[in-house]
C-alpha positions in Angstrom: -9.1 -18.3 12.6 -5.9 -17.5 10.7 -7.0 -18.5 7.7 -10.2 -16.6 8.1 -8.2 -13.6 8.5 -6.2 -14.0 5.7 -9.5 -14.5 3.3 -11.2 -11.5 4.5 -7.8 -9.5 4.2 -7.6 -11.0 0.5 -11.5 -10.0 0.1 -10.7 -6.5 1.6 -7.8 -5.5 -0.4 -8.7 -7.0 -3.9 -11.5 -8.0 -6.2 -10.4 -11.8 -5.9 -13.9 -13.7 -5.6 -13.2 -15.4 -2.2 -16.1 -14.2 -0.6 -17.2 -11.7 1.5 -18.9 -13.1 4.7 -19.3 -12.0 8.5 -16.6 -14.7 9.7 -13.6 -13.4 7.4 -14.4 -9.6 7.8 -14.6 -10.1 12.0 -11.3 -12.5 11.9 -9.2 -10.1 9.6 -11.0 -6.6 11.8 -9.7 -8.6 14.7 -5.9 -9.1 13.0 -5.3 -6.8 10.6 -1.8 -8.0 10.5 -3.2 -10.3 8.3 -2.9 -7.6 5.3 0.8 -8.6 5.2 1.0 -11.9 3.9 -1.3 -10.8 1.2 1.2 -8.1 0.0 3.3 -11.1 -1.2 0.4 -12.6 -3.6 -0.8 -8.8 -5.2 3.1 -7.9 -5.2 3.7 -11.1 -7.3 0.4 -10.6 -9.6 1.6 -7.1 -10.6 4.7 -8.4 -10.7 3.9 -10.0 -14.4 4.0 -6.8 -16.8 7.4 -6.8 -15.7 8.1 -10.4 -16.3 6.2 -10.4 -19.4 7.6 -7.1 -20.7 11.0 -8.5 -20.4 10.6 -11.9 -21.4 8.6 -10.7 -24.8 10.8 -12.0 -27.9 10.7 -8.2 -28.7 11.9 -5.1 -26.7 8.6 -3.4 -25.5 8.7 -0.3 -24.1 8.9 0.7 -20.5 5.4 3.3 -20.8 3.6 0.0 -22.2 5.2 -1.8 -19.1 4.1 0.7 -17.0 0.6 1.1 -18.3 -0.1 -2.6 -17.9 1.1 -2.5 -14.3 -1.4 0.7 -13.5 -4.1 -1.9 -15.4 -3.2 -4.7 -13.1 -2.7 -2.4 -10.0 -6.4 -1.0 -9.8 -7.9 -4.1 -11.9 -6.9 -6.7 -9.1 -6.8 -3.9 -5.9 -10.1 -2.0 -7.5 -10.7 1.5 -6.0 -11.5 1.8 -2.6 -8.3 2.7 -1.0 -7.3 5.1 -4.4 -11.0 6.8 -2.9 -9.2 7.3 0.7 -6.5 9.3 -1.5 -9.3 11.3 -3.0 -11.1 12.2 0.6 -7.9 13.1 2.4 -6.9 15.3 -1.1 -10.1 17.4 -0.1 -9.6 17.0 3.7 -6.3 18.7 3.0 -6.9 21.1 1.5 -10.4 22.9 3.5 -10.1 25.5 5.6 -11.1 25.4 8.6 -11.0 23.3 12.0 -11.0 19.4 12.8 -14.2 19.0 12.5 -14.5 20.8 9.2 -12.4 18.5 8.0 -14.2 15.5 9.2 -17.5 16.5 7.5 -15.2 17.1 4.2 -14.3 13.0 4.5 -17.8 12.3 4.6 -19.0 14.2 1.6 -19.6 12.4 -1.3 -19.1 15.9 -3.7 -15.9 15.6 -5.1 -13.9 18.7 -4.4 -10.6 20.2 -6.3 -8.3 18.9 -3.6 -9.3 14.9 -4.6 -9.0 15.6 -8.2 -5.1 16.9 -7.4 -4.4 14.0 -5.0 -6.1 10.8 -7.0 -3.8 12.9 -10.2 -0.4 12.8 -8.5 -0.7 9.6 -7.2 -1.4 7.6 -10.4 0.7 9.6 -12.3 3.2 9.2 -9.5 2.9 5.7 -9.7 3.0 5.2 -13.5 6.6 7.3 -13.2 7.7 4.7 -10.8 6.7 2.2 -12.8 8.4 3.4 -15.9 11.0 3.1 -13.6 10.9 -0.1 -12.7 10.7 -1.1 -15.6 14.3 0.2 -16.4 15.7 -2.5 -14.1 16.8 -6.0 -14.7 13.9 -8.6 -14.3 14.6 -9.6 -10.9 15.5 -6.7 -9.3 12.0 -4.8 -10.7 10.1 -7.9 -9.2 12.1 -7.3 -5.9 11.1 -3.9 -5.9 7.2 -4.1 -6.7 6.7 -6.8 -4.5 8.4 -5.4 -1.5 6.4 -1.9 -2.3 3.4 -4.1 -1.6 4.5 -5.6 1.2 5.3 -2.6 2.9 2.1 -0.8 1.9 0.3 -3.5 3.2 3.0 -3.4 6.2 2.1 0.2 6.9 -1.8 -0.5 6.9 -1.3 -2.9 9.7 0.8 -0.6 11.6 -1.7 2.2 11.5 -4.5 -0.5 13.1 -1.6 -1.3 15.7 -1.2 2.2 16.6 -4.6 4.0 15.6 -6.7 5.9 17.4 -9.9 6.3 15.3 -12.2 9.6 16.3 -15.5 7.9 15.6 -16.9 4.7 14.7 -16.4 3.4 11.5 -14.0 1.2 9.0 -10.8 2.6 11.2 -12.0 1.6 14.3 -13.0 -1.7 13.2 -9.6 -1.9 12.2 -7.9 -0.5 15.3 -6.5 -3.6 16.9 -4.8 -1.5 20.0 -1.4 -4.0 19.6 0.7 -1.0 19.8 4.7 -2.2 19.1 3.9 -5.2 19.6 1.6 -5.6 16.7 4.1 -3.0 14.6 7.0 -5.5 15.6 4.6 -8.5 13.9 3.5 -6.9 10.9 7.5 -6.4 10.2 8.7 -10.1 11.3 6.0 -10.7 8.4 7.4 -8.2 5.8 11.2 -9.1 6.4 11.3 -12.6 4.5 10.6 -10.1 1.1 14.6 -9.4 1.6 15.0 -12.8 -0.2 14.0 -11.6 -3.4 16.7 -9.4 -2.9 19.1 -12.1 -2.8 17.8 -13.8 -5.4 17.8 -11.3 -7.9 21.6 -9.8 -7.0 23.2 -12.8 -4.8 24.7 -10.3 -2.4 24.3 -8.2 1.2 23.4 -5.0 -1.4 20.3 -6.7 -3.0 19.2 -7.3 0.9 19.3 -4.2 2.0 17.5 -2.5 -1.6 14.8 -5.3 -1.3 14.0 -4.5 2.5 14.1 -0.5 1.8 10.2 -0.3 0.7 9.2 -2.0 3.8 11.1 0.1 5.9 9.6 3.0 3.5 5.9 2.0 3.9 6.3 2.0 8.3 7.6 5.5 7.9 4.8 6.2 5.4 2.6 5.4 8.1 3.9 7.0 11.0 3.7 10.2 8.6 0.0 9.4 8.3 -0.8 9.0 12.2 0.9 12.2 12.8 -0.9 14.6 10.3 -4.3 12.3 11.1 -4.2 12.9 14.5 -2.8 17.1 14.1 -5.7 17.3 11.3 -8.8 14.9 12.1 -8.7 14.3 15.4 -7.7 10.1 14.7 -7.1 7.7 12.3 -10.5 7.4 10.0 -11.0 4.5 7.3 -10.0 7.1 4.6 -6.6 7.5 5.9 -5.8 3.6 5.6 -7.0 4.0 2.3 -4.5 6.6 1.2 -1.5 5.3 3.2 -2.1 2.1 1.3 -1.7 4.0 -2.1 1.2 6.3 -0.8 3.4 3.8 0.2 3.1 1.8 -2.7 3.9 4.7 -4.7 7.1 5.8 -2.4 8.0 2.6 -2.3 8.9 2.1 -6.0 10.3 5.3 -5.8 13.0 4.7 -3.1 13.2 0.9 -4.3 14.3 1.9 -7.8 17.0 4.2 -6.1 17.8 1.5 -3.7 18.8 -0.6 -6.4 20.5 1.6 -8.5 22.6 2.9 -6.0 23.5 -0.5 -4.6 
């Protein structure tokens, strides 16, 4: 069962070819804690502009860095979740009540406010990776694979603690754990501080490795609050774009965990 769930959380979150049957989707719906351990294997994929960038026999420069990581990102995660981003954008920004805005996540007319969000958050995250690319090798691995973790950290703690306002991909997700399952998904995410001791030897590289986890579960509560103030619940769009945001504020507050440590 667990490793059903893993392979429909791998076939959910990226384009890897492992298949996309009834068995996987119902074991990962079912424990969507699963999402975690698969932040470890897309952190370390887009890990590998970094490596390469810094490992090439000349310097290359941190925009090319940067522009191979956004390549990598959205070639091996595709676009669903960035598509939450660009529902919630227009969800945001419509007048009127919560169920206005509920019927402005259905529509499939792109509006202003999608434009403006999908914008700032992939130029937001090609900043940060500029930025990571200004670190030493080790510490900008640290830093991109706990972002992922915690992203997919905060996904799972949005199915513990969701309460979806009609059917859909969030309520399939909704596992009702509650702390319990928020507790789990973070027991999952905490071995990531290791890369922080690997890549500094000290208490400091801890404590700026585990700082995008920590990050992504704040991400999240931010998300419940407005999704439950603004739609009524936690809808399948809103997973989406708390996915993308705290990967994005994650590389942000890891690069200046590290470079204040």
């Amino acid at each position: 069962m667990a490793l059903s769930a893993l392979r429909g959380a791998v076939g959910f979150l990226t384009r890897i070819p492992v298949g996309h049957d009834e068995r996987a989707w119902t074991a990962f719906s079912a424990s969507p804690v699963a999402a975690v351990p698969v932040g470890y294997l897309v952190g370390a994929c887009l890990a590998l502009p970094f490596v390469a960038g810094a490992s090439a026999p000349v310097a290359v420069p941190a925009t090319v860095v940067a522009f191979a990581y956004l390549v990598a990102t959205y070639g091996l995660t595709g676009i669903t979740h960035l598509d939450g981003v660009a529902d919630c954008g227009d969800a945001v920004v419509v007048h009127g009540d919560t169920e206005r805005r509920r019927e402005v996540l259905k529509d499939t007319t792109t509006g202003v406010g999608a434009v403006a969000a999908v914008a700032l958050v992939v130029v937001a995250l090609a900043l940060a990776a500029v930025a990571v690319a200004g670190l030493a090798v080790g510490e900008a691995v640290a830093v991109v694979v706990a972002s992922e973790v915690g992203a997919k950290a905060a996904m799972a703690t949005l199915a513990a603690v969701a309460d979806p306002p009609h059917d859909g991909l969030g309520s399939a997700l909704a596992d009702g754990s509650g702390v319990v399952g928020v507790v789990f998904a973070l027991v999952l995410a905490l071995p990531v501080v290791a890369l922080g001791w690997w890549a500094r030897g000290d208490v400091s590289g801890l404590l700026a490795a585990v700082t995008p986890v920590v990050t992504g579960v704040l991400v999240a509560a931010v998300a419940v609050s407005w999704a439950r103030s603004r739609l009524g619940g936690v809808s399948g769009d809103v997973f989406g774009a708390t996915n993308e945001l705290a990967r994005l504020v994650g590389l942000h507050v890891g690069v200046i965990a590290w470079t204040l440590s």
